[in-house]
PLY file of the C-alpha trace (Angstrom):
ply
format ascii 1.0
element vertex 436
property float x
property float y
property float z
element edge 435
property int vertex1
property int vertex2
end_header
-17.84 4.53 -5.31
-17.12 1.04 -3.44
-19.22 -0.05 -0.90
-18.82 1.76 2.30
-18.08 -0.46 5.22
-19.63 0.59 8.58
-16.14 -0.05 10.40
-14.67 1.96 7.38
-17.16 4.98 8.09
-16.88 5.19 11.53
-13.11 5.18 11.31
-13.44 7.72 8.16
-15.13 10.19 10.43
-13.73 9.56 14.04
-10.62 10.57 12.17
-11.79 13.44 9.98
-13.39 14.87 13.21
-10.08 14.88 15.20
-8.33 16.90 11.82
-6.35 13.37 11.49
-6.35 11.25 7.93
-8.23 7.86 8.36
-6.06 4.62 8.20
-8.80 2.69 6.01
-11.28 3.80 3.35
-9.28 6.38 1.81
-10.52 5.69 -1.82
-13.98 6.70 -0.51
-13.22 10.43 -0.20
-9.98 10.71 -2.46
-10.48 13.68 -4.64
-7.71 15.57 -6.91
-4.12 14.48 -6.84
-4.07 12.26 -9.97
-0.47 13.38 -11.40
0.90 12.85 -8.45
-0.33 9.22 -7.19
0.91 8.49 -11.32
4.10 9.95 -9.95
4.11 7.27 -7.00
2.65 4.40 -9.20
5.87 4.85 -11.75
8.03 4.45 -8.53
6.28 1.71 -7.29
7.00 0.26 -10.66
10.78 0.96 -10.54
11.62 -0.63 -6.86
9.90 -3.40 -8.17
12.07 -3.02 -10.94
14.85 -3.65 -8.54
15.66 0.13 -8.34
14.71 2.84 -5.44
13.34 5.86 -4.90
13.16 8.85 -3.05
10.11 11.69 -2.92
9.27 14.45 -0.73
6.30 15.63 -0.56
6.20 19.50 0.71
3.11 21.32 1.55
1.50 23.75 4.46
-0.21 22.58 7.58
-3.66 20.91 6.26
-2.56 20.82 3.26
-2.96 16.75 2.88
0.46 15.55 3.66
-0.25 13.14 5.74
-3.57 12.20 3.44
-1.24 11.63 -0.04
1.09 9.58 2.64
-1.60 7.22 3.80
-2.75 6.95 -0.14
0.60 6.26 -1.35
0.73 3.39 1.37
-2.58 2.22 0.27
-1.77 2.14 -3.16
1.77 0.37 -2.47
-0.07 -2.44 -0.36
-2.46 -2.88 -3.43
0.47 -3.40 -5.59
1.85 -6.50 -3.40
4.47 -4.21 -1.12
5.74 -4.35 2.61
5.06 -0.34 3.86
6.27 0.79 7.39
5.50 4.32 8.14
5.93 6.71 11.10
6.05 9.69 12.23
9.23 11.89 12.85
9.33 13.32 16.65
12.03 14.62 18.77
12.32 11.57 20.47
12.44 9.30 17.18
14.59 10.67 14.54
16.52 8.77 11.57
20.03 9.84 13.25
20.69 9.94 17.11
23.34 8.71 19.75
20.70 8.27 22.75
18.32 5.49 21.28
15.87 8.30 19.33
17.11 6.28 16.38
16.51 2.88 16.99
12.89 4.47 18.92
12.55 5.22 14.99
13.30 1.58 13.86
10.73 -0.05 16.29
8.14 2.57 15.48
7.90 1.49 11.90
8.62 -2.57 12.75
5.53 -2.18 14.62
3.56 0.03 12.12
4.94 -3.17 9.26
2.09 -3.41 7.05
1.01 -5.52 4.10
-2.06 -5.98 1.97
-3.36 -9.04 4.41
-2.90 -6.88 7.46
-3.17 -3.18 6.22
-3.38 -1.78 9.69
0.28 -2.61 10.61
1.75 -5.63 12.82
2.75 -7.71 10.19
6.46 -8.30 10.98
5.77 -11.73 12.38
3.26 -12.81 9.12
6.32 -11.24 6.84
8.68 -13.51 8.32
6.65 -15.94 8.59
5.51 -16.56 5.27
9.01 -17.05 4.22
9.98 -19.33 7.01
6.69 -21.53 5.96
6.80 -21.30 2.44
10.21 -22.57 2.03
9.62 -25.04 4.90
6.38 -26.70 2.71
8.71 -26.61 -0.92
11.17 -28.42 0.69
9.19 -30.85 1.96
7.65 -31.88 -0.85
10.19 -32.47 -2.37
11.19 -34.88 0.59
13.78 -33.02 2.41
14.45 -34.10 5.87
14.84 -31.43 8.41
18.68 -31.35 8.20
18.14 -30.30 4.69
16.26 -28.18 5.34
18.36 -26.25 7.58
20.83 -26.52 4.64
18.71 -24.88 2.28
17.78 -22.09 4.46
21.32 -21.48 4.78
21.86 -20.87 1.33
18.98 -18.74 0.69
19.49 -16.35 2.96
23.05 -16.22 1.93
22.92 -13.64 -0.47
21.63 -11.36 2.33
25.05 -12.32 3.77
26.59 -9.73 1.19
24.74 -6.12 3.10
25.64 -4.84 5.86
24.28 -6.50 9.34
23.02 -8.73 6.75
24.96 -11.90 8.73
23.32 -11.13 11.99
20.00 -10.48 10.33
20.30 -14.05 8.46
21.48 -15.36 11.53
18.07 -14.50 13.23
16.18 -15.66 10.85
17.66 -18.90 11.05
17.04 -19.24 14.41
13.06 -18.32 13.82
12.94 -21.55 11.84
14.82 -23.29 14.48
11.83 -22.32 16.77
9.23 -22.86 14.13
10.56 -26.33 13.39
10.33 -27.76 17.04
7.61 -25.32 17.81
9.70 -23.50 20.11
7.65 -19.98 21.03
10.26 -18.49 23.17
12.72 -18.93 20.19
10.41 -17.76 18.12
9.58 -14.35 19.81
12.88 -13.93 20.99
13.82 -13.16 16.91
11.13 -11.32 16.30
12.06 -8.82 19.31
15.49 -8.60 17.90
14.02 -7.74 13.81
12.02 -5.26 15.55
14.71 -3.27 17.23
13.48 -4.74 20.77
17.28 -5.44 22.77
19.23 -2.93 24.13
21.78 -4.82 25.08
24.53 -7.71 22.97
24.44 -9.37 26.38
20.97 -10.14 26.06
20.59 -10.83 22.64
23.64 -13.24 22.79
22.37 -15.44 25.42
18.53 -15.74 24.05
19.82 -15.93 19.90
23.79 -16.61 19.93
24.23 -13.32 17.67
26.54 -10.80 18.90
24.94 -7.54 17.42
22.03 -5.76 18.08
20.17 -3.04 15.82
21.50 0.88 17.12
21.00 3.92 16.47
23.74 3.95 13.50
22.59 0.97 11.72
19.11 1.86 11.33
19.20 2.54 7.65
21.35 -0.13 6.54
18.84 -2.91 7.90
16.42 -1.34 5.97
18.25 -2.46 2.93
18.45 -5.42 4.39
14.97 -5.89 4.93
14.21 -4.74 1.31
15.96 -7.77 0.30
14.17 -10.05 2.46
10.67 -9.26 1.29
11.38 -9.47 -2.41
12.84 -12.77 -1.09
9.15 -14.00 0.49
7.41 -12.78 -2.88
6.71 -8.84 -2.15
7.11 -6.37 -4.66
9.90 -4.30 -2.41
9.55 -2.23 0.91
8.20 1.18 0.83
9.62 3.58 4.12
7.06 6.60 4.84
8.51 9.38 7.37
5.77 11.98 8.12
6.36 15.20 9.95
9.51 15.79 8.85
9.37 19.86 10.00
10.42 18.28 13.51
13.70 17.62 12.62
14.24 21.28 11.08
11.74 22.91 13.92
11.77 21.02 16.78
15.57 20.24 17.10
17.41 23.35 18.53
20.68 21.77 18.49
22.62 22.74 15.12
24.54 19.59 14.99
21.40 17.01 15.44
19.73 18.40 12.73
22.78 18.06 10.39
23.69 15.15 11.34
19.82 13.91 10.45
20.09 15.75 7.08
23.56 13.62 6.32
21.47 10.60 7.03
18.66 12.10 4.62
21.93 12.97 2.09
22.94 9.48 2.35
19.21 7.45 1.25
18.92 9.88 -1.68
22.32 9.47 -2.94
21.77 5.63 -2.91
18.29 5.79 -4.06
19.44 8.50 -6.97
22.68 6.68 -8.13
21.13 3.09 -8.12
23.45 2.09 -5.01
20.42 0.20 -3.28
17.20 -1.65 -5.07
13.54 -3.09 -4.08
13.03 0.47 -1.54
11.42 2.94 -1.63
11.16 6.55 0.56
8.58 8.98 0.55
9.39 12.02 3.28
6.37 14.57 4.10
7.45 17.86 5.38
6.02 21.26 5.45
7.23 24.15 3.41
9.83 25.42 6.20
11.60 22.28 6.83
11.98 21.89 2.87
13.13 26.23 2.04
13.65 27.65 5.34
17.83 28.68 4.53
18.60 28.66 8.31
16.89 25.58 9.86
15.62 23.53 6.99
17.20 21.45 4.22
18.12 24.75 2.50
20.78 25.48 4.96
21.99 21.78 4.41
23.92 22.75 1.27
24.82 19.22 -0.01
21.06 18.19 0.01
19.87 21.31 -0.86
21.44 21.31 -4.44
20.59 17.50 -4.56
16.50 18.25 -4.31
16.74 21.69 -5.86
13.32 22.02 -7.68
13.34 22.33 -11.63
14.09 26.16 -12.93
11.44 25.76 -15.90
8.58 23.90 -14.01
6.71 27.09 -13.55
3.41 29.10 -14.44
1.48 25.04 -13.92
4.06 23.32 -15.49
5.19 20.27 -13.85
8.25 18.03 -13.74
7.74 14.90 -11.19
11.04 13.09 -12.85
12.75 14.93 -9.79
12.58 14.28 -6.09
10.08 16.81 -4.83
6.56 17.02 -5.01
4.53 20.40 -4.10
1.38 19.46 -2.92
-0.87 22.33 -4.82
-3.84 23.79 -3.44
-7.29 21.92 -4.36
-9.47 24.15 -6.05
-13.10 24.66 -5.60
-14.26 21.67 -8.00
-12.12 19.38 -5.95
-13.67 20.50 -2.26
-16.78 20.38 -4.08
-16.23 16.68 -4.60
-14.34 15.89 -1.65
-17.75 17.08 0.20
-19.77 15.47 -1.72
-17.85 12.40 -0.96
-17.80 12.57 2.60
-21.63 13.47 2.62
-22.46 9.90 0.62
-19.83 8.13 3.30
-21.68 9.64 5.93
-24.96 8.19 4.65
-22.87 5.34 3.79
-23.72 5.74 0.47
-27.99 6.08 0.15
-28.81 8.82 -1.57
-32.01 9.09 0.23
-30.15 9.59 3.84
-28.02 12.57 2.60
-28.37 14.98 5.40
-28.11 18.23 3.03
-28.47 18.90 -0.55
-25.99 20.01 -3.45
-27.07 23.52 -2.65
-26.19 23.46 0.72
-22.58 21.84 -0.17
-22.24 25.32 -2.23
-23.65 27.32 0.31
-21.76 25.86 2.57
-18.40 26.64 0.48
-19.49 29.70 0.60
-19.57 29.97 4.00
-16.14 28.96 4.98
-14.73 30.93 1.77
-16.15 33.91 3.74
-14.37 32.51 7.39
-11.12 30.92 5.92
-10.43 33.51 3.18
-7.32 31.73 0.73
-6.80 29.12 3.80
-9.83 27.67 2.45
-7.79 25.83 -0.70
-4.60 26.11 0.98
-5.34 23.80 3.99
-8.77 22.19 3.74
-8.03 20.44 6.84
-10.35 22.73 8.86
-13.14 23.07 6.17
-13.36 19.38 6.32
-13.86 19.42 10.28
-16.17 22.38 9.81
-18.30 19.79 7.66
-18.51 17.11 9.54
-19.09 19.02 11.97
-22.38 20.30 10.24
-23.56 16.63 9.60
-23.11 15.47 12.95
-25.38 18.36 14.06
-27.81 17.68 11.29
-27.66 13.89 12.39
-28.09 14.06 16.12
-30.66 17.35 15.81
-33.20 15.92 13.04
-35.08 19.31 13.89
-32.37 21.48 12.58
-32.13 23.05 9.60
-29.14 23.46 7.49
-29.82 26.70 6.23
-30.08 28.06 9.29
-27.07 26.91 11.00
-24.58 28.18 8.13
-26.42 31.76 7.54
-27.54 32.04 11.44
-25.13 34.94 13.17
-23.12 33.45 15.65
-21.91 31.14 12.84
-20.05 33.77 11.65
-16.85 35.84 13.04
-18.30 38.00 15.78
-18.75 41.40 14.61
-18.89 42.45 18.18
-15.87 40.98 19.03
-14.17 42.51 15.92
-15.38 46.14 16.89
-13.86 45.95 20.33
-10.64 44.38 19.20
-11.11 41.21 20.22
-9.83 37.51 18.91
-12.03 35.30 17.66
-10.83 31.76 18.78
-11.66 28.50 17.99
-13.79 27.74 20.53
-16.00 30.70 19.26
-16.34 28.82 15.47
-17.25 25.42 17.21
-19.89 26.68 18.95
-21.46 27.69 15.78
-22.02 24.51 14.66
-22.78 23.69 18.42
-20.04 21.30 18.63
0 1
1 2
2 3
3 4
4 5
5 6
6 7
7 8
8 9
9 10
10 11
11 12
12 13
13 14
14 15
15 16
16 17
17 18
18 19
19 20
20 21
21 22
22 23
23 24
24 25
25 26
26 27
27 28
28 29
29 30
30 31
31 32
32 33
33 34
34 35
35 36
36 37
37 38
38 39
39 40
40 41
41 42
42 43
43 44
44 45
45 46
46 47
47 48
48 49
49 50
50 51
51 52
52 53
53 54
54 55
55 56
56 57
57 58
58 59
59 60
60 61
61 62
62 63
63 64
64 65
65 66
66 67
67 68
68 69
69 70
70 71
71 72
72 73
73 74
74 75
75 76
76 77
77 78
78 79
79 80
80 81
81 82
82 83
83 84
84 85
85 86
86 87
87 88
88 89
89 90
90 91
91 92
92 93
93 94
94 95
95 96
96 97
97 98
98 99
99 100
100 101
101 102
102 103
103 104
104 105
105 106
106 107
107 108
108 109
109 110
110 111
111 112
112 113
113 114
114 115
115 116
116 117
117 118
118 119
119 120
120 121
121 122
122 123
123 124
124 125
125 126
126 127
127 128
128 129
129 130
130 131
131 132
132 133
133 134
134 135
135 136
136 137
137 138
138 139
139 140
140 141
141 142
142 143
143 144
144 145
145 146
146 147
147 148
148 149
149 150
150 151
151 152
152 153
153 154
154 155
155 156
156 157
157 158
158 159
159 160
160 161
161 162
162 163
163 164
164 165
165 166
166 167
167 168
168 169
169 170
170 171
171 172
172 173
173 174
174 175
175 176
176 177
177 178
178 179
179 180
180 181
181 182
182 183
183 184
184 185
185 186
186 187
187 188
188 189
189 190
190 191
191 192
192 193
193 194
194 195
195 196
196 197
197 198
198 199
199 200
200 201
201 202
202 203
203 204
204 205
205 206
206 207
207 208
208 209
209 210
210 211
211 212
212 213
213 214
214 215
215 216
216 217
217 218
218 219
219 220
220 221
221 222
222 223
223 224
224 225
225 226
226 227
227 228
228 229
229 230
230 231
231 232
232 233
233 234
234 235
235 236
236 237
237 238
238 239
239 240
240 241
241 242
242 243
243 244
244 245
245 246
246 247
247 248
248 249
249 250
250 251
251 252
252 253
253 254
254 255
255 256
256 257
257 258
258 259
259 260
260 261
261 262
262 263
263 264
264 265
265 266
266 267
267 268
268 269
269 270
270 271
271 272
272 273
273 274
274 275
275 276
276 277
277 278
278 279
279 280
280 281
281 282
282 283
283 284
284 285
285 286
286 287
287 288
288 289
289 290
290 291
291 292
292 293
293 294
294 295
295 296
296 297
297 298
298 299
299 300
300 301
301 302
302 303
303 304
304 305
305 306
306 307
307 308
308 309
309 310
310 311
311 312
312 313
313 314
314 315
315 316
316 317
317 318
318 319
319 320
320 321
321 322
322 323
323 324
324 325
325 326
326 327
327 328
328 329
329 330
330 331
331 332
332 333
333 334
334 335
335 336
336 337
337 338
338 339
339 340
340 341
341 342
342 343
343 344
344 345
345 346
346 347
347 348
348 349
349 350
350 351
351 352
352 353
353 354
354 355
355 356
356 357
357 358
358 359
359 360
360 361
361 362
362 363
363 364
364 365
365 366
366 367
367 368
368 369
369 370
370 371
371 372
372 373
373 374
374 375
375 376
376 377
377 378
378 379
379 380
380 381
381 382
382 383
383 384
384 385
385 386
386 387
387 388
388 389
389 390
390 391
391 392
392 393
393 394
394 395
395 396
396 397
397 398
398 399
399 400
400 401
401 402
402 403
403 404
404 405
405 406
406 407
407 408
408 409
409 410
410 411
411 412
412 413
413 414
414 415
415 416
416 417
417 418
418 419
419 420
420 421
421 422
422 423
423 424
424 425
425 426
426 427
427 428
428 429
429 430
430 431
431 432
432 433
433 434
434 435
């Protein structure tokens, strides 16, 4: 294992605490999943092959959704890419007449991440880079600042040929006007408009001379556009993670909004399947219902439906990633082994001699939430993980308490009592067993 970072282990377990997967250090408690990260590494490989792709990756609540997201985006910054990733809510949605959709768009400018800034807010470093890098080639070779002006003209003209690609060049074009008199209001002023920040042509006419601004409708067709652009400042291609997708098939009562999403969904994967876009990537995380349910989920979307339908002879543990969807399968007990194991070294941030229980209390504790969880156990580990931490924060802030005795002593179990005289166990009840 790397070296565990303080600020990585505090984040690590701040997050695993809340039932939320940690932005950073994700390689220090990845278990399982190899087949399918070799899945997303021969994608990565293919956008920046020019080509595109399109995954979904269906699973249950707690299943590790959003965890395989966050790994595929720290793999992809590894490997030289521009990932923006968000999450899917009613009020940001990849179709919408009332600004949901361009809510969408500024979510993931913001969340713009690359391997120098992994934590998001790199729109401005993105653009930047370009802007500079061309700036100091020209230079030397002893272009004057007309020339330069030239020259950014024609490079950006093959973005010219996409849709909004004009106003999009346009903009840039005026962030080097700003960065070449060192005018900050200029400057700022483009990067609101890349990120989706006017609502109004009026506005963005008087502060940048372009007539357009990014809406609702054009949300997917400047990401194209932007897939261009980073290739063109030296990234390997742009990778678009949507999380949460159940809220468009769940959370949006209205028949038409949902369809109207799924066309928009219909739409990327027809471009990303037929080799009508290149340098992007999308990877879509949704729960079992929003990817089978036939009356609210993509299943009553007939036209995407047969486009993602899952392979007839991948059955019995066979597998066939060479289409769309990926099922997330349940860990089994020698990955939660690890994955415990994992988290108990990050805890200690990595001395053996700090470890706060032993390999038999790992097992015993298995044991223990095998007995609670039942199946759920595999199926979601989500809540055996907060169960654990939960444990080693106990054992770390009690140094008289044993573990032993917290996972066999009686209220750490379902109460019997409660049970007998039909009553529900909540929550609540299993926190206090670990006195949380």
């Amino acid at each position: 294992m790397a070296q565990i970072k303080k600020r990585e282990r505090n984040a690590i377990f701040q997050s695993l605490r809340a039932g939320v997967v940690p932005r950073i250090g994700l390689q220090h408690i990845q278990v399982g999943r190899k087949d399918e990260i070799n899945a997303i590494l021969d994608d990565l490989g293919q956008i920046k092959d020019n080509g595109a792709t399109v995954r979904f990756i269906i699973g249950q609540y707690g299943s590790g959704k959003s965890f395989f997201l966050n790994l595929s985006r720290q793999v992809a910054l590894e490997k030289r890419f521009v990932v923006v990733q968000a999450d899917i809510t009613p009020d940001r949605r990849l179709y919408a007449t009332g600004g949901q959709a361009r809510a969408l768009y500024a979510e993931l400018m913001h969340n713009m991440a690359t391997r120098a800034k992994p934590e998001g807010g790199a729109l401005a470093s993105v653009v930047e880079r370009w802007v500079s890098d061309l700036d100091y080639r020209l230079r030397q070779d002893g272009k004057g600042d007309d020339e330069i002006v030239r020259a950014i003209t024609q490079e950006l003209r093959s973005l010219q040929d996409l849709v909004h690609g004009y106003d999009f060049a346009t903009v840039i074009g005026r962030y080097y006007e700003g960065f070449q008199h060192g005018d900050e209001p200029l400057m700022s002023s483009a990067l609101r408009w890349l990120s989706g920040g006017y609502e109004t042509k009026t506005e963005a006419r008087m502060d940048l001379g372009v007539r357009m601004i990014i809406g609702d409708s054009d949300i997917y067709d400047y990401f194209k556009v932007w897939a261009s652009f980073v290739r063109m400042a030296g990234y390997s291609g742009l990778l678009v993670n949507l999380d949460e997708m159940g809220v468009l098939s769940h959370r949006l009562s209205n028949t038409q909004a949902r369809n109207t999403n799924y066309e928009m969904i219909l739409r990327i994967v027809n471009d990303c399947l037929q080799g009508n876009v290149s340098g992007i990537g999308f990877i879509f995380a949704g729960t079992d219902e929003f990817f089978s349910d036939p009356r609210r989920g993509i299943a009553s979307y007939e036209a995407l439906a047969s486009r993602l339908r899952e392979n007839e002879f991948a059955i019995h543990g066979l597998k066939d990633f060479s289409r769309p969807v990926i099922r997330l399968e349940n860990l089994t007990a020698e990955d939660l082994f690890v994955l415990f194991h994992n988290i108990r070294k990050v805890f200690a941030m990595g001395d053996a001699s700090a470890y706060l229980i032993p390999d038999e209390g790992v097992t015993q504790f298995m044991e223990y939430c095998s007995g609670i969880l039942g199946a759920e156990f595999y199926q979601t580990p989500r809540d055996a993980v907060k169960r654990f931490v939960g444990l080693l924060s106990v054992l770390e802030q009690n140094p008289e308490a044993r573990w032993e005795e917290l996972i066999s002593r009686p209220s750490a179990t379902p109460s019997s009592r409660g049970e007998e005289e039909g009553q529900t166990v909540t929550g609540d009840d299993e926190l206090r067993a670990f006195r949380l």
